[in-house]
N, C-alpha and C positions, 0 to 999 in steps of 0.2 A: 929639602923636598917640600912640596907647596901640601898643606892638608887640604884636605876635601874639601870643607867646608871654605875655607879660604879662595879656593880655586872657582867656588859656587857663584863666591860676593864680586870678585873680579868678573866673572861674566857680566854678573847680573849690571854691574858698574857699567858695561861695556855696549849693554844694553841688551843683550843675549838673552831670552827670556829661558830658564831654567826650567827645572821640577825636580824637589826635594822630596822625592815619592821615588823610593826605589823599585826599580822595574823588578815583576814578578819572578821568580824564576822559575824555568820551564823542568814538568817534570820529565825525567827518562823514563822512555816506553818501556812499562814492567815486562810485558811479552816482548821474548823477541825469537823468531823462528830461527831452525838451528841454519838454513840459507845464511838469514840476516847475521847470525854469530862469524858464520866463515868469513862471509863479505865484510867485515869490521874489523876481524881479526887478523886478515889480508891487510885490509889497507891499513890499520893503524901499522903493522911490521913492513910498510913501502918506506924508504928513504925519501926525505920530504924534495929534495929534489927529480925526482919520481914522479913523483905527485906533480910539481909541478909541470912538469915534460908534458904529462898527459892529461894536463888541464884539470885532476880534480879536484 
């Protein structure tokens, strides 16, 4: 399996311009209303072909 950094220089080689700056990670919304709990807790228990039937 190709390391990261390996995978970086083969771009860069390629001509692909990079960035060696790992993108921030977003934080999760500390609040979350108890609506928004059911509506998550729903849809994470849909079967992912589910999900995708109904386009979400």
């Amino acid at each position: 399996m190709m390391d990261y950094l390996e995978e970086l220089k083969q771009l860069e080689e390629q001509g692909i311009e990079v960035s060696r700056e790992k993108p921030p990670l977003k934080k999760k919304q500390v609040t979350e209303t108890p609506e928004e709990k059911e509506y998550r807790e729903w849809y994470e228990s849909l079967p992912d072909a589910v999900k995708k039937k109904l386009n979400l």
